[in-house]
C-alpha positions in Angstrom: -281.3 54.7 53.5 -283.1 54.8 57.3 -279.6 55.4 58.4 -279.2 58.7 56.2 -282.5 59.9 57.6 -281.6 59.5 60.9 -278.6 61.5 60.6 -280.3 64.0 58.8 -282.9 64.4 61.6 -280.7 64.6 63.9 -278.7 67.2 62.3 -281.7 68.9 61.4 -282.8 69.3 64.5 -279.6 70.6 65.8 -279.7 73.4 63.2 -283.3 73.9 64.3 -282.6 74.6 67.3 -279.6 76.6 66.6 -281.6 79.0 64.3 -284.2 79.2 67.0 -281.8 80.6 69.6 -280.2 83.0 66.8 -283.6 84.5 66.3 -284.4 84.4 70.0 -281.4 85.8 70.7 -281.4 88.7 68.3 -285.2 89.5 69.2 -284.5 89.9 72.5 -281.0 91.9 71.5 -283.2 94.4 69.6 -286.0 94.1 72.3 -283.4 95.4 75.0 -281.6 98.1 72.8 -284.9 99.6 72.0 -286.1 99.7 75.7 -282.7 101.3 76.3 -283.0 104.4 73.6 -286.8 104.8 74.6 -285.9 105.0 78.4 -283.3 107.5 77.8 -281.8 109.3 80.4 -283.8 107.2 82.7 -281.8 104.2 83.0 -278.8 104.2 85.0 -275.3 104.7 83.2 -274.2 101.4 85.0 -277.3 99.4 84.3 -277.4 101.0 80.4 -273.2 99.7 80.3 -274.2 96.5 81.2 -277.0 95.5 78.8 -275.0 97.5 76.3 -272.1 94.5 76.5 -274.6 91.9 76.9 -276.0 93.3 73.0 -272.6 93.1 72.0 -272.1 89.8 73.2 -275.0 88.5 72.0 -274.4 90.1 68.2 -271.1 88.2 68.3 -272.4 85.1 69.3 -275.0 85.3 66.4 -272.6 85.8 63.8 -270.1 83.2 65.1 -272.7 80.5 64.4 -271.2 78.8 67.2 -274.4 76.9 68.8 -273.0 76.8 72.4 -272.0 80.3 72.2 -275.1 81.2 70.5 -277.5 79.8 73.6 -274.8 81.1 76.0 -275.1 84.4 75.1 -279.2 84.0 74.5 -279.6 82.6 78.2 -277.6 85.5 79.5 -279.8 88.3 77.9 -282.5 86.4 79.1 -281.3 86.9 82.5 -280.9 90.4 82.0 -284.3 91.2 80.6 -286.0 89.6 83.4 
């Protein structure tokens, strides 16, 4: 029985932290296309290409549920929004 609930834990924790880099990721997904569509013409085409394959990225990470691919594709936007 104390063997079943350290396996649980540990996969709880796993899909914890997965969720939490979904969300994360998504947030800052949003956060970026917003800041994109209320800069407008201001942000250069180049710049406005880039994050706009990053979002995609990220979108497809999110609904692959692939942990590594999801905090892959969370550190990278990350990067980007800095």
């Amino acid at each position: 029985m104390v063997n079943d609930a350290e396996e649980n834990a540990a996969r709880d924790k796993e899909f914890k932290e997965t969720a939490e880099a979904r969300n994360e990721a998504d947030h800052l997904a949003f956060s970026l296309e917003k800041a994109i569509q209320d800069a407008g013409e201001n942000v250069d085409a180049a710049d406005k290409a880039q994050a706009e394959e990053v979002i995609k990225r990220v979108r497809d990470a999110v609904a692959s549920d692939d942990p590594a691919r999801i905090k892959e594709a969370r550190d990278e936007i990350q990067k980007l929004s800095m």
